[in-house]
C-alpha positions as CSV (number, residue, x, y, z in Angstrom):
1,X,0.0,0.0,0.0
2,X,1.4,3.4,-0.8
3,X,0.1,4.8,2.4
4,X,2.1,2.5,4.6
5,X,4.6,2.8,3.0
6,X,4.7,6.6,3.0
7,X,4.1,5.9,7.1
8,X,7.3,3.7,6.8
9,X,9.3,6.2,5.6
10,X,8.9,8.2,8.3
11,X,11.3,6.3,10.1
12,X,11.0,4.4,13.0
13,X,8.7,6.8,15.2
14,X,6.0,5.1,13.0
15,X,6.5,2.1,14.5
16,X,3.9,2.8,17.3
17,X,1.2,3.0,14.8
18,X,2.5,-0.2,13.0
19,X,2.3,-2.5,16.0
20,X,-1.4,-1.1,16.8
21,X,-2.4,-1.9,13.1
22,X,-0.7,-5.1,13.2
23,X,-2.7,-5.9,17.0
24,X,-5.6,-4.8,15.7
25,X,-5.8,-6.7,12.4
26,X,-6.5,-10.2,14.6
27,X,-10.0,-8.7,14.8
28,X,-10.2,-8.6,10.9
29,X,-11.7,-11.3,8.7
30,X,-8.5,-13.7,7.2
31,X,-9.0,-11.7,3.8
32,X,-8.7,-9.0,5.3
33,X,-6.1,-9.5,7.7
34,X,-3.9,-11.4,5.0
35,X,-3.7,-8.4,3.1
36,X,-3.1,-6.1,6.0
37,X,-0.2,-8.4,7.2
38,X,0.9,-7.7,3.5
39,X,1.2,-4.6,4.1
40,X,2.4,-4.5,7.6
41,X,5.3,-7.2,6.7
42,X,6.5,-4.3,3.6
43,X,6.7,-1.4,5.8
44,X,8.8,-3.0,8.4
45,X,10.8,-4.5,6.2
46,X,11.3,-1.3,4.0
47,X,12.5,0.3,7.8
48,X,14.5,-3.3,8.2
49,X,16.7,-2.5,11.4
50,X,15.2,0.7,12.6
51,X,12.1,-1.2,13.2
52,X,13.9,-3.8,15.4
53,X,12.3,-2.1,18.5
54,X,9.5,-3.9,17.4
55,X,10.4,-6.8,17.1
56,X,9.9,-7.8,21.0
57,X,6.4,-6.7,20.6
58,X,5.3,-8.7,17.2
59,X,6.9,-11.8,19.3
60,X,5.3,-11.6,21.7
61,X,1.8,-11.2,19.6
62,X,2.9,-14.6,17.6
63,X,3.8,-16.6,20.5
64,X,0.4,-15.5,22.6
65,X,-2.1,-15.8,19.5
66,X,0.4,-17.7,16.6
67,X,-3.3,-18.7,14.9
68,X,-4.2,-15.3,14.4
69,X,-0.9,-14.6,12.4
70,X,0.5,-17.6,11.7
71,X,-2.1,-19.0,9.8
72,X,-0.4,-20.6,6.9
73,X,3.2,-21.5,6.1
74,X,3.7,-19.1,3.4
75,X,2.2,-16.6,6.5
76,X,4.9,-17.9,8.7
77,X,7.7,-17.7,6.7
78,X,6.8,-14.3,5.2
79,X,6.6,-13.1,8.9
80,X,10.0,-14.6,9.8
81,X,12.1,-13.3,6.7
82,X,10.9,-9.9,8.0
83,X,11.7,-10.2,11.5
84,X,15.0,-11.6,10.1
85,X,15.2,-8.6,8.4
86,X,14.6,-6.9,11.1
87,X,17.7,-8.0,12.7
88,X,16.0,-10.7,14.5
89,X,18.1,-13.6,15.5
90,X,17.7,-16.9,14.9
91,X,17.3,-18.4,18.1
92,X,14.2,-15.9,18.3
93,X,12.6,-16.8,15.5
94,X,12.8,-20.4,16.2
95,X,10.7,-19.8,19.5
96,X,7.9,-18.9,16.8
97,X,8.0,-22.2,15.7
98,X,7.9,-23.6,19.4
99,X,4.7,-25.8,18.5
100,X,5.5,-27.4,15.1
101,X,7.1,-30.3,14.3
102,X,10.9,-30.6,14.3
103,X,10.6,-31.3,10.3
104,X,8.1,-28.2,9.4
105,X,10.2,-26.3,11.9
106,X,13.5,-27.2,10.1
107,X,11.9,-26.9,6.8
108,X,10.5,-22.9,7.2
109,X,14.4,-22.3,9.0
110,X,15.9,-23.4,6.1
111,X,13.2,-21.4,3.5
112,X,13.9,-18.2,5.8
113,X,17.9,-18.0,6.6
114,X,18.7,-19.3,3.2
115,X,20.0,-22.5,3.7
């Protein structure tokens, strides 16, 4: 979306606004939310490490409601290659992935780092 991404170049005092969009989506329809999360995932990835302050909160939002958010695997590893870009380590992102298997966890790893 050209707004958020207008927001998003504002720099990182956005990110306020981004984290409240991003809470509030889990009360949208999937369509809906899908496409917001589109969104969302572009603008923090467009401020990559100046919107690592966020990362701690978007986290914590997957871990306490991962259905909401992690509805799919291309979801989940769309979400984790931008937290990654986000300067999120690895060992962060794989408590994301706390309730998969050890396969599908290994599997989205290896789609987001690269390997």
């Amino acid at each position: 979306s050209p707004f958020l991404g207008r927001i998003a170049d504002q720099g990182p005092s956005v990110l306020p606004e981004l984290l409240l969009m991003l809470e509030n989506s889990r009360k949208l329809l999937p369509e809906e939310r899908w496409k917001l999360s589109e969104e969302l995932r572009n603008a923090f990835k467009r401020l990559g490490s100046d919107a690592a302050p966020a990362s701690p909160k978007i986290l914590a939002m997957f871990q306490k409601s991962p259905d909401d958010f992690l509805d799919t695997r291309d979801n989940t590893i769309a979400w984790l290659i931008t937290l990654r870009l986000m300067g999120v380590e690895e060992k962060d992102l794989r408590r994301v992935l706390q309730r998969m298997s050890p396969e599908d966890k290994g599997r989205i790893l290896e789609a987001v780092m690269g390997g």
